[in-house]
DRENDO-1510 file (C-alpha; in Angstrom, 1 decimal, always signed):
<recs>
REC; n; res; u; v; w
REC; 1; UNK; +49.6; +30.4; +14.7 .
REC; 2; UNK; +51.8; +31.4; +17.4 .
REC; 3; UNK; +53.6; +28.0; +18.1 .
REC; 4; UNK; +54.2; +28.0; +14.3 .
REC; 5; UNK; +56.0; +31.0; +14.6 .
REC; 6; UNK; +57.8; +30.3; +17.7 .
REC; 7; UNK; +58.5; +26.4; +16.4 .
REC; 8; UNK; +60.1; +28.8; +12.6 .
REC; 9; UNK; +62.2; +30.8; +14.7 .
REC; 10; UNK; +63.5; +28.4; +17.0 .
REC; 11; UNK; +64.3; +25.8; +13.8 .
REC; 12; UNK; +66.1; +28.7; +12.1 .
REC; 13; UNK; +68.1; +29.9; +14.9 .
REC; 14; UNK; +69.7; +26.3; +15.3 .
REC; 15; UNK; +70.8; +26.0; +11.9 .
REC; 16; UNK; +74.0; +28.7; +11.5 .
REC; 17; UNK; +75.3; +27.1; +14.6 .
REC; 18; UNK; +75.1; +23.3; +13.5 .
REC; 19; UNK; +76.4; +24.5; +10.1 .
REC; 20; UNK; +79.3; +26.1; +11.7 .
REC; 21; UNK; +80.1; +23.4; +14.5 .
REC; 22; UNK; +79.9; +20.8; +11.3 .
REC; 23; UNK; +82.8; +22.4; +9.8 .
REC; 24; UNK; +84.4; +23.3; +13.0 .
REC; 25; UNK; +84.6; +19.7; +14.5 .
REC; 26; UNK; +85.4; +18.1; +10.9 .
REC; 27; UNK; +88.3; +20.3; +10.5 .
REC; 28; UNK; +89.6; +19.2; +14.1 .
REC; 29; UNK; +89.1; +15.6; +13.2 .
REC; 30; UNK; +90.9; +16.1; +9.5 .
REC; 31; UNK; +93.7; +17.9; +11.7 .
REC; 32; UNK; +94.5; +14.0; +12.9 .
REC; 33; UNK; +95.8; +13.1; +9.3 .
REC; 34; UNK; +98.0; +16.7; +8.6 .
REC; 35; UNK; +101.6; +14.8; +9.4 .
REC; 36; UNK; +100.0; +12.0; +7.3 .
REC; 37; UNK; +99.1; +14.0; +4.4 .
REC; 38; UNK; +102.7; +16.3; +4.7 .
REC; 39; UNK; +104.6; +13.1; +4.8 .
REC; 40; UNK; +102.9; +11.6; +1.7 .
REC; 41; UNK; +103.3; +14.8; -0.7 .
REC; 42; UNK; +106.8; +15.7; +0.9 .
REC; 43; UNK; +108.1; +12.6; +1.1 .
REC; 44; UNK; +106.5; +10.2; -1.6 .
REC; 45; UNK; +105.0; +13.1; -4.5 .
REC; 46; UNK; +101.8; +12.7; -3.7 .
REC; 47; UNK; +99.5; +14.7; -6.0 .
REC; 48; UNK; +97.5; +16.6; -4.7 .
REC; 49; UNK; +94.3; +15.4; -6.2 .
REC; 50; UNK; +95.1; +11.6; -4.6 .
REC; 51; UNK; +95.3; +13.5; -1.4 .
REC; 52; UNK; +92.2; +15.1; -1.8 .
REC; 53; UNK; +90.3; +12.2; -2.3 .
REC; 54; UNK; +92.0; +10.3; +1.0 .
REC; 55; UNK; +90.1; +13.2; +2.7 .
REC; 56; UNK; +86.8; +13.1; +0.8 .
REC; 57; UNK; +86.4; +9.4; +1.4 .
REC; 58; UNK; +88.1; +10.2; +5.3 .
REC; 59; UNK; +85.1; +12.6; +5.7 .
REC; 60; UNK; +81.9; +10.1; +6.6 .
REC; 61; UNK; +83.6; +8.1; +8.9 .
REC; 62; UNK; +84.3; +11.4; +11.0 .
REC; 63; UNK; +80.4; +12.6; +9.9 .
REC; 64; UNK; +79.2; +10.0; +12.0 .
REC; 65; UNK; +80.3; +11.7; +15.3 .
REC; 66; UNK; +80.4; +15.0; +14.0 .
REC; 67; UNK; +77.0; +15.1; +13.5 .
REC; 68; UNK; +75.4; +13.9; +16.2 .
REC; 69; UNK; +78.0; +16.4; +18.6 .
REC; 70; UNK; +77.0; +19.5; +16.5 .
REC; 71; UNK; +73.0; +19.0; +17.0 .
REC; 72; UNK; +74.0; +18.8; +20.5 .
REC; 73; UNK; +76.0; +21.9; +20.7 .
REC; 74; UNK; +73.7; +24.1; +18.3 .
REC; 75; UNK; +70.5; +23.0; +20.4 .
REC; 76; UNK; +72.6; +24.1; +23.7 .
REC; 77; UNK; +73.9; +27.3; +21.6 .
REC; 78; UNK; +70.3; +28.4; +20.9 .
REC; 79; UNK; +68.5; +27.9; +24.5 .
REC; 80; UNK; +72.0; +29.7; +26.2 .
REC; 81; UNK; +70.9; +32.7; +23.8 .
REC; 82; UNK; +67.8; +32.4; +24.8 .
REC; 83; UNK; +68.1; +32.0; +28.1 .
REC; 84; UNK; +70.5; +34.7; +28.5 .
REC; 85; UNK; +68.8; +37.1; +26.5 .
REC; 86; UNK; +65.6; +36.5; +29.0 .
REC; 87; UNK; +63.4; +35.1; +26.0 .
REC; 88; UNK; +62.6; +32.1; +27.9 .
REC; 89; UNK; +60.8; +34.0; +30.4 .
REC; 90; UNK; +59.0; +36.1; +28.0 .
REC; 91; UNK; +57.7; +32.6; +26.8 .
REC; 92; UNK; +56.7; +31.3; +30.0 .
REC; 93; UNK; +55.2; +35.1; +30.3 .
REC; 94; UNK; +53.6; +34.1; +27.2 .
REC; 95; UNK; +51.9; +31.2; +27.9 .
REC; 96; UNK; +54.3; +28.7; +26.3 .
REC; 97; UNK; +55.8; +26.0; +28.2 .
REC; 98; UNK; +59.3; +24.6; +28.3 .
REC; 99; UNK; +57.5; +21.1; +26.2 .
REC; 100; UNK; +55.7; +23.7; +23.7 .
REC; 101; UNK; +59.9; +24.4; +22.2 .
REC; 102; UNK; +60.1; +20.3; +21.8 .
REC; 103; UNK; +58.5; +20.0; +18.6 .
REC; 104; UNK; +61.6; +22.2; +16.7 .
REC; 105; UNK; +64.2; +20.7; +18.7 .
REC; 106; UNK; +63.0; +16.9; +17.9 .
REC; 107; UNK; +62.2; +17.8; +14.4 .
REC; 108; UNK; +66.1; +19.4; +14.3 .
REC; 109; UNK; +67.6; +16.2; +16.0 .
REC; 110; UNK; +65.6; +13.9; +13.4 .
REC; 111; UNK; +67.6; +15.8; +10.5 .
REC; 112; UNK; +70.5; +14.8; +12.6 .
REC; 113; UNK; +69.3; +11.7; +13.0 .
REC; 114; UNK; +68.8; +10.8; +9.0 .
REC; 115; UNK; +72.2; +12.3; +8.0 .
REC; 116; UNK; +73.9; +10.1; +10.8 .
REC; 117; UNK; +71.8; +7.5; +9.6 .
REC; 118; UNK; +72.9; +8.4; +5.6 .
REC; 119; UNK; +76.2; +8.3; +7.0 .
REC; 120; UNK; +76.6; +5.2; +8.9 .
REC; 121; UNK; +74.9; +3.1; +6.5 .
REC; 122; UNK; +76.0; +4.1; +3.1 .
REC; 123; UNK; +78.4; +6.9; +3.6 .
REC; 124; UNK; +80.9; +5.0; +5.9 .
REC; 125; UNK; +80.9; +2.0; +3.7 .
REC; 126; UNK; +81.5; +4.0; +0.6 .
REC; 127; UNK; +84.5; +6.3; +2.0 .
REC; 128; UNK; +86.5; +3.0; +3.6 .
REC; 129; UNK; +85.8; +0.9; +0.3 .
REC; 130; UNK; +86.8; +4.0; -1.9 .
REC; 131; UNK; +90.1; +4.6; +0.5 .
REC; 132; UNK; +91.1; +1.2; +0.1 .
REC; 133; UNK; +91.0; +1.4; -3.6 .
REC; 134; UNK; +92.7; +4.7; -3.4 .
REC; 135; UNK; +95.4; +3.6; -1.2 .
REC; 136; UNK; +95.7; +0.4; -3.7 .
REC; 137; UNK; +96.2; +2.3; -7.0 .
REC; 138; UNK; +98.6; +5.2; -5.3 .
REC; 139; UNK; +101.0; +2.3; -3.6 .
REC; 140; UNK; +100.3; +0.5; -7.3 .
REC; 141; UNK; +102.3; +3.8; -8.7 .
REC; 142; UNK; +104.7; +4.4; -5.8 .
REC; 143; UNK; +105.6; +1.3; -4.4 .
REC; 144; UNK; +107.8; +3.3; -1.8 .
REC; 145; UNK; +104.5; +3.6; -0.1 .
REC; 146; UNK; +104.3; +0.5; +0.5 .
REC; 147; UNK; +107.9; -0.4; +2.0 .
REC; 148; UNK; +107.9; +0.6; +5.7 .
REC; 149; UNK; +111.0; +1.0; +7.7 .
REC; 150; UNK; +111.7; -2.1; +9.9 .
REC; 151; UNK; +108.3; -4.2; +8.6 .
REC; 152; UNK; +108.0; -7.1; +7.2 .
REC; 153; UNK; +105.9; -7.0; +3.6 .
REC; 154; UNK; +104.5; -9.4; +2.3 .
REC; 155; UNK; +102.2; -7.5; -0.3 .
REC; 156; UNK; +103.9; -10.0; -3.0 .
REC; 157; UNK; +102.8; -13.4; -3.2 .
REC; 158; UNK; +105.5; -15.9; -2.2 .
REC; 159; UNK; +107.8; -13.1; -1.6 .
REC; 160; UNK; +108.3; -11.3; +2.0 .
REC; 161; UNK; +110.6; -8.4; +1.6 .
REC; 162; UNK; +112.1; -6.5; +5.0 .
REC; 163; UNK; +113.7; -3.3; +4.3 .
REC; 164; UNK; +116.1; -1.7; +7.3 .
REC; 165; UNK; +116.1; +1.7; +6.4 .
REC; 166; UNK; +114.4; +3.8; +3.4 .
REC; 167; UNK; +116.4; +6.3; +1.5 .
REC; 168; UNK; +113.5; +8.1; -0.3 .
REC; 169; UNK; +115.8; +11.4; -1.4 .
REC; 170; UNK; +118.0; +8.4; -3.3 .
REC; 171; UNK; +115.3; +6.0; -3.7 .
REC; 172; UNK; +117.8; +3.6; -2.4 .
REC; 173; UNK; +117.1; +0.8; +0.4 .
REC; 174; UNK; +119.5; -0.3; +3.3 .
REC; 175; UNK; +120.0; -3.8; +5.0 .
REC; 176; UNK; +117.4; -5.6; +2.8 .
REC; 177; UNK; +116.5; -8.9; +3.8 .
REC; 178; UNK; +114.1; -11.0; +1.0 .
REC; 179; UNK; +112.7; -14.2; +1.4 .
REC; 180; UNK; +111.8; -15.7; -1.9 .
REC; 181; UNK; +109.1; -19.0; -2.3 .
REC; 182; UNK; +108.0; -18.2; -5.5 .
REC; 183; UNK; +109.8; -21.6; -6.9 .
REC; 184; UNK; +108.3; -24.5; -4.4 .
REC; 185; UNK; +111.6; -26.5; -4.6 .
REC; 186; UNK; +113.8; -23.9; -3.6 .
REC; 187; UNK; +113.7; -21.3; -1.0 .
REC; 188; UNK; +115.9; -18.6; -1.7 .
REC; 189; UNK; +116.8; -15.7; +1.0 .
REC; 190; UNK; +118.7; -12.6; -0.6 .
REC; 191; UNK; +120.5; -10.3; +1.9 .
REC; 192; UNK; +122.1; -7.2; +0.5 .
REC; 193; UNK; +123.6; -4.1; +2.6 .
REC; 194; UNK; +122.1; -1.5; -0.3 .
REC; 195; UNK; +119.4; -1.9; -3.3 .
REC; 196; UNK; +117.3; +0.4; -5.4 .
REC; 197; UNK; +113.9; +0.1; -7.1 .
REC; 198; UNK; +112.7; +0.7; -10.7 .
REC; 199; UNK; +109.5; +0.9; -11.7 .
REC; 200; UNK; +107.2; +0.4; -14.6 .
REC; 201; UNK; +103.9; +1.6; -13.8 .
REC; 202; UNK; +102.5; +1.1; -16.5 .
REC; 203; UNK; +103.3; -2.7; -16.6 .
REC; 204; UNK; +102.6; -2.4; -12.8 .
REC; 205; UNK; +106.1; -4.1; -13.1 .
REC; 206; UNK; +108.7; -3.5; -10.2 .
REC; 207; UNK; +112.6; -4.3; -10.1 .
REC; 208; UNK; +114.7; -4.4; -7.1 .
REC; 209; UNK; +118.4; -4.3; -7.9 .
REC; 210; UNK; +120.7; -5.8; -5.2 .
REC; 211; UNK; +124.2; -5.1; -4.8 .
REC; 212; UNK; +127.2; -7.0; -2.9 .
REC; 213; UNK; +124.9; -9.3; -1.4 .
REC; 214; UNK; +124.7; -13.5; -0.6 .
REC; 215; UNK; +121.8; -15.7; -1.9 .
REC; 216; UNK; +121.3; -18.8; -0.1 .
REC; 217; UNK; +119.3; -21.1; -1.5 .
REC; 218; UNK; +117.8; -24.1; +0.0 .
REC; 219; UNK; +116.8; -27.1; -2.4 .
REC; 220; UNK; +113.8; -28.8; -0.5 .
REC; 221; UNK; +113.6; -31.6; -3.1 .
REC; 222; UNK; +117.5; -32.5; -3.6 .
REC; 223; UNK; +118.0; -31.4; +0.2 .
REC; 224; UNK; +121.1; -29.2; -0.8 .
REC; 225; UNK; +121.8; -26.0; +0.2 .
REC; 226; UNK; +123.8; -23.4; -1.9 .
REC; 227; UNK; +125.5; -19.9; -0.9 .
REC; 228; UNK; +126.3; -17.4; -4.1 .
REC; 229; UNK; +127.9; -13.7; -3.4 .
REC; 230; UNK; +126.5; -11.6; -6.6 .
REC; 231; UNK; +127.9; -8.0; -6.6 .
REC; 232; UNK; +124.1; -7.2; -8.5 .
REC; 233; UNK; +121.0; -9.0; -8.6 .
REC; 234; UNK; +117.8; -8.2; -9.8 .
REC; 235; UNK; +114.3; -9.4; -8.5 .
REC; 236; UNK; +111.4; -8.9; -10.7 .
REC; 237; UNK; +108.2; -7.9; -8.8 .
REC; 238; UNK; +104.3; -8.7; -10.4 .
REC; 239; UNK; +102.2; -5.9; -8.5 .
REC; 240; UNK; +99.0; -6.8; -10.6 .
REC; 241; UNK; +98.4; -9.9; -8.4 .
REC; 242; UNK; +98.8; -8.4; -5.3 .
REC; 243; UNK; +97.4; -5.6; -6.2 .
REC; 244; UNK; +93.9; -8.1; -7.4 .
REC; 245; UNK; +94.1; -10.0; -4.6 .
REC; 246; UNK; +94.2; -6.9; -1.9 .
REC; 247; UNK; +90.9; -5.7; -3.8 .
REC; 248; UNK; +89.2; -8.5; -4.0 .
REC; 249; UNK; +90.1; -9.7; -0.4 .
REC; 250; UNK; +87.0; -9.9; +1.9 .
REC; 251; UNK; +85.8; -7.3; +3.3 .
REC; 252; UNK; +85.9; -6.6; +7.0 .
REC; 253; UNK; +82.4; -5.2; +9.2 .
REC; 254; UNK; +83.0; -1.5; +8.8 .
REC; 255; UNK; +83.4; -1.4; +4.7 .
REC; 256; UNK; +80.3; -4.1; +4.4 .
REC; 257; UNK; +76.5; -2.6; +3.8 .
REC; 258; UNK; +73.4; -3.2; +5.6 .
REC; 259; UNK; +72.4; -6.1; +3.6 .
REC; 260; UNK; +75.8; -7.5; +3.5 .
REC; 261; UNK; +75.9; -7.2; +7.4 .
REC; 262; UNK; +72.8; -8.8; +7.5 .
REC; 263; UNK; +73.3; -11.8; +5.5 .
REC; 264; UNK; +76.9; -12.1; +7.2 .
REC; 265; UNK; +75.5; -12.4; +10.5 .
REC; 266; UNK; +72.6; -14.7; +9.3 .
REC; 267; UNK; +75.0; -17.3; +7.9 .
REC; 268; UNK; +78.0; -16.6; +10.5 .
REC; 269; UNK; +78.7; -20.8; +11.5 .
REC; 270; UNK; +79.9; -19.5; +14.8 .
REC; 271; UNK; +80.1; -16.7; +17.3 .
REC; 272; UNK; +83.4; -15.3; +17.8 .
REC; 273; UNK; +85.4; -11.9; +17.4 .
REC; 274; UNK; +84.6; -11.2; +14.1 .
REC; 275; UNK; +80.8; -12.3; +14.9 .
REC; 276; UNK; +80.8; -9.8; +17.6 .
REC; 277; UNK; +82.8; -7.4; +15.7 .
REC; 278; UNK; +79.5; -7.3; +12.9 .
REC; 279; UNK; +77.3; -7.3; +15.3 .
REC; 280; UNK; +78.7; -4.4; +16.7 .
REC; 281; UNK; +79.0; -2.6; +13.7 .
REC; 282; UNK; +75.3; -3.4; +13.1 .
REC; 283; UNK; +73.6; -2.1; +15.9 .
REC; 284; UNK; +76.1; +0.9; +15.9 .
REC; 285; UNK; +74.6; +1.6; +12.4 .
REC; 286; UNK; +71.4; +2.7; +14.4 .
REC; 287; UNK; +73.1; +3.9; +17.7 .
REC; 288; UNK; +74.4; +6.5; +16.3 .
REC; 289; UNK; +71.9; +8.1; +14.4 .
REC; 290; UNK; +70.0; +7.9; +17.7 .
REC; 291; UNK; +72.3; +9.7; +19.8 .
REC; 292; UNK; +70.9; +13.0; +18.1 .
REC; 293; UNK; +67.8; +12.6; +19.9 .
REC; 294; UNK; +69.4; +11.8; +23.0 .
REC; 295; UNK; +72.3; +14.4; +23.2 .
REC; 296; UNK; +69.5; +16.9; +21.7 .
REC; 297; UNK; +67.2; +16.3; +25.3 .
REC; 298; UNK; +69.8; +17.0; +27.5 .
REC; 299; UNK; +70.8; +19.8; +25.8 .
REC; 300; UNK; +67.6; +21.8; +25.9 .
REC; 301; UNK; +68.2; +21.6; +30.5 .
REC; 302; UNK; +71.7; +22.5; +30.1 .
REC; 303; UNK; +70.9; +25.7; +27.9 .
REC; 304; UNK; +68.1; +26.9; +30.1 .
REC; 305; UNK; +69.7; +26.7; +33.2 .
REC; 306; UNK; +73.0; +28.4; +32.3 .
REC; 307; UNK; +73.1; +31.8; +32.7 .
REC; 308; UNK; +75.1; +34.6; +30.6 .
REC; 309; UNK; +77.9; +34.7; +33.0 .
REC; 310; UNK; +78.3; +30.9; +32.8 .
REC; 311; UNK; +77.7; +30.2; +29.2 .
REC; 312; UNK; +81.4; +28.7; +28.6 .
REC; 313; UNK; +80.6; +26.6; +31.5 .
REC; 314; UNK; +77.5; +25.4; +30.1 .
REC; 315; UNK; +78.9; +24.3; +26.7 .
REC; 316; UNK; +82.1; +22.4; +28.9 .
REC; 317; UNK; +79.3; +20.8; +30.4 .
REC; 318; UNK; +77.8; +20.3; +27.1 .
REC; 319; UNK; +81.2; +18.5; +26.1 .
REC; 320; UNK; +81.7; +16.8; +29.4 .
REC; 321; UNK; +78.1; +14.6; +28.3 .
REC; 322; UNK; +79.4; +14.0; +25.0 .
REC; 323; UNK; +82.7; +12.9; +26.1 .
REC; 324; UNK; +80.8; +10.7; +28.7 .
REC; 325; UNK; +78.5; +9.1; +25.9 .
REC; 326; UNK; +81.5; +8.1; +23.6 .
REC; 327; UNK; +83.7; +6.7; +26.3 .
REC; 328; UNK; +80.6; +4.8; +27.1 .
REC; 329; UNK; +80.4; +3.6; +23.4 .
REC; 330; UNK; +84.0; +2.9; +23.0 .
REC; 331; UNK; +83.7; +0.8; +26.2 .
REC; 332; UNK; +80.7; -1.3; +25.0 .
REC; 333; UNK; +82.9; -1.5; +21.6 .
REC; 334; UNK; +85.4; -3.3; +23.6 .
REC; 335; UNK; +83.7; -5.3; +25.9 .
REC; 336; UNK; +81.3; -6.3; +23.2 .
REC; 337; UNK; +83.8; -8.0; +20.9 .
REC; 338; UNK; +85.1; -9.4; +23.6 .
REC; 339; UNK; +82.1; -11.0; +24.2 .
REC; 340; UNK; +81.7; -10.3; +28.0 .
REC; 341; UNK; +78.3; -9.2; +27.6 .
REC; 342; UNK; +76.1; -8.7; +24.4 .
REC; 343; UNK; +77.0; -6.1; +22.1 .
REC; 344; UNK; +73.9; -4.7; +21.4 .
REC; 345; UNK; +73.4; -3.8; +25.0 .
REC; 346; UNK; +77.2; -2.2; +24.6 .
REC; 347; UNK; +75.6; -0.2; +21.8 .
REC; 348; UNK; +72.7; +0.9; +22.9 .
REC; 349; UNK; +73.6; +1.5; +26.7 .
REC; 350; UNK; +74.9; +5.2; +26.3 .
REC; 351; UNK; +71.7; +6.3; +24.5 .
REC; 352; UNK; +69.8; +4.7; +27.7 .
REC; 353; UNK; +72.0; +6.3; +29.9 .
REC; 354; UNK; +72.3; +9.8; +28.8 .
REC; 355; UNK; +68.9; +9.5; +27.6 .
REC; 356; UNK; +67.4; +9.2; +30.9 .
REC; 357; UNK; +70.0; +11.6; +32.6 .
REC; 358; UNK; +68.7; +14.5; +30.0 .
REC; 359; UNK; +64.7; +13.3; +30.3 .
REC; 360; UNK; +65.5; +13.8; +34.4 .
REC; 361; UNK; +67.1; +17.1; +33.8 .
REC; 362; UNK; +64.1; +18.0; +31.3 .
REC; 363; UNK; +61.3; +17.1; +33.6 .
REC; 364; UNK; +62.5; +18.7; +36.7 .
REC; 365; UNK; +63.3; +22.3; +34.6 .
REC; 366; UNK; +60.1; +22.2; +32.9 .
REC; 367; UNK; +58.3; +21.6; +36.4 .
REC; 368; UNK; +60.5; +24.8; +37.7 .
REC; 369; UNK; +62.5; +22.5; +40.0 .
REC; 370; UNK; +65.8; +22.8; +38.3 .
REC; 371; UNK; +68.7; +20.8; +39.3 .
REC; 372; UNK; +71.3; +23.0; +40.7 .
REC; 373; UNK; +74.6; +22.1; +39.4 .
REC; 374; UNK; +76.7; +25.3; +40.3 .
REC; 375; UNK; +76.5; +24.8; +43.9 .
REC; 376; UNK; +76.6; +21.7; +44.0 .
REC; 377; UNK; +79.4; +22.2; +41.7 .
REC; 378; UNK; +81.2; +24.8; +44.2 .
REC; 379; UNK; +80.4; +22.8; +47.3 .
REC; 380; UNK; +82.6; +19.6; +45.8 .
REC; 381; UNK; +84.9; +22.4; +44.8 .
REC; 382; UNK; +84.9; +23.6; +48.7 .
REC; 383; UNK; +85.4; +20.3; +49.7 .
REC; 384; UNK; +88.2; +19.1; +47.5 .
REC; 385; UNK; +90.2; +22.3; +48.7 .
REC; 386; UNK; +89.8; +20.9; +52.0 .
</recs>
């Protein structure tokens, strides 16, 4: 009756803190695409409902880390209280051991775990697929979007179209340079000092008027070549087809689904980058979700051993493991798609790692031999004064 009481109380004092680190850390991660979403509403008139939706979908992909970070940080929120507040000795006084406070923190870390897991598996794959369509149908209204300073696009079939510089006050384009194979005898190449678009969006119909420019076209069958000065010319541009083709183009490992993962990796011919690459992504799928359990363990040390006075210390430390565990990931990312060693070892070697750091730290304070960092933190600091 008492451990169901103690196990209650401990569950509910980790929730406000994961609820509030949740929102916390996802607000710092949607912080990364502010200039993104000022420049798309300033620049190109952006409503703000399309905005709104490039966050929602943004939202899992930054869930995935979110979520395992936050369990961390409430579980080492909740044992710093307690541990400042002198309840964990009035426990031990009691009769309950540091291992008789698992059963709420594990049962805490496994909600963790199932929303990473919701996350990585269908929510990920859902918010990059709906972005993509998003991003599709926005550029399909505003093909400004689409034409990038000093970049090459070739979002039209048969026509590549480079723009210099983008006038978006004017809607007018400087320096173009087009290449244009849509007829397979001739190759034309249009270069113009100025232009400007009009669009039909409707029609998902473009026209890109040209003005003082040359045309040189090369006939490949007659082997001729022409050169005509035009004061204006006009190029008609389809966006339906490119517009098709970009949604219906294969998808890459991050926007595919278990199953699809699955059967890609079951029928993959041979093993190179984009092997690896779904591989990755596969076993990363489970990683993750993992990692609550993990970061969750070493926590439950780190929060027992800190005192009041060193509470912000504790929760750098905190940081410091995290920060340690996702290099780690990132690392295996890299190395596993290069292929240098197996990426499921590149996946799952953080969990191992930090896992058996926290289950160290756990055993030694639950047998009242706790590790101690501060010193040993001041000595190094003692000796790299010297």
């Amino acid at each position: 009756m008492i451990n169901s009481i103690i196990n209650r109380y401990l569950f509910k004092e980790m929730i406000p803190p994961f609820v509030i680190n949740v929102m916390f850390f996802t607000f710092v991660f949607l912080l990364t695409k502010i200039l993104d979403i000022i420049n798309l509403i300033v620049n190109y008139k952006i409503g703000l409902s399309a905005v709104f939706l490039m966050l929602i979908y943004s939202v899992p992909h930054f869930l995935e880390f979110v979520i395992p970070i936050s369990i961390m940080m409430s579980v080492l929120l909740t044992f710093l209280r307690l541990s400042a507040d002198n309840e964990i000795v009035a426990l031990k006084a009691g009769g309950v051991g540091i291992y008789g406070l698992l059963p709420p923190v594990f049962l805490f870390c496994l909600m963790g775990c199932l929303l990473t897991g919701f996350m990585t598996i269908y929510g990920v794959p859902w918010g990059r697929l709906s972005f993509k369509t998003l991003t599709y149908d926005v550029v399909a209204s505003n093909i400004d979007i689409g034409l990038k300073e000093r970049t090459f696009n070739d979002s039209f079939k048969d026509v590549m179209i480079y723009v210099n510089k983008v006038d978006l006050r004017n809607k007018a384009l400087i320096n173009v340079f087009i290449e244009d194979q849509r007829d397979k005898n001739i190759v034309s190449t249009v270069i113009a000092p100025t232009g400007k678009l009009f669009s039909e969006p409707d029609k998902l119909a473009f026209h890109l008027r040209l003005y003082n420019g040359t045309i040189n076209q090369v006939d490949l069958k007659g082997r001729a070549v022409h050169s005509i000065n035009f004061d204006t010319y006009d190029i008609s541009l389809d966006l339906k087809k490119a517009v098709y083709a970009a949604k219906s183009s294969q998808k890459d490992e991050k926007e595919m689904s278990l199953s699809e993962l699955t059967r890609y990796l079951q029928s993959a011919a041979k093993k190179d980058i984009q092997y690896y690459t779904a591989l990755i992504a596969f076993h990363k799928k489970f990683s993750l979700p993992f990692a609550c359990f993990v970061l969750g363990l070493v926590a439950v040390p780190l929060g027992i051993e800190s005192s009041s006075s060193r509470r912000s210390f504790g929760l750098g430390l905190g940081l410091v493991f995290f920060l340690a565990y996702y290099l780690m990931l990132s690392a295996g990312w890299v190395f596993g798609e290069a292929g240098i060693y197996p990426p499921v070892i590149g996946m799952w070697a953080p969990n191992i790692v930090i896992g058996a750091i926290g289950l160290y730290l756990f055993i030694r304070t639950a047998n009242e031999r706790p590790i101690k960092i501060y010193p040993a933190l001041n000595l190094l600091k003692m000796k790299f004064k010297r």
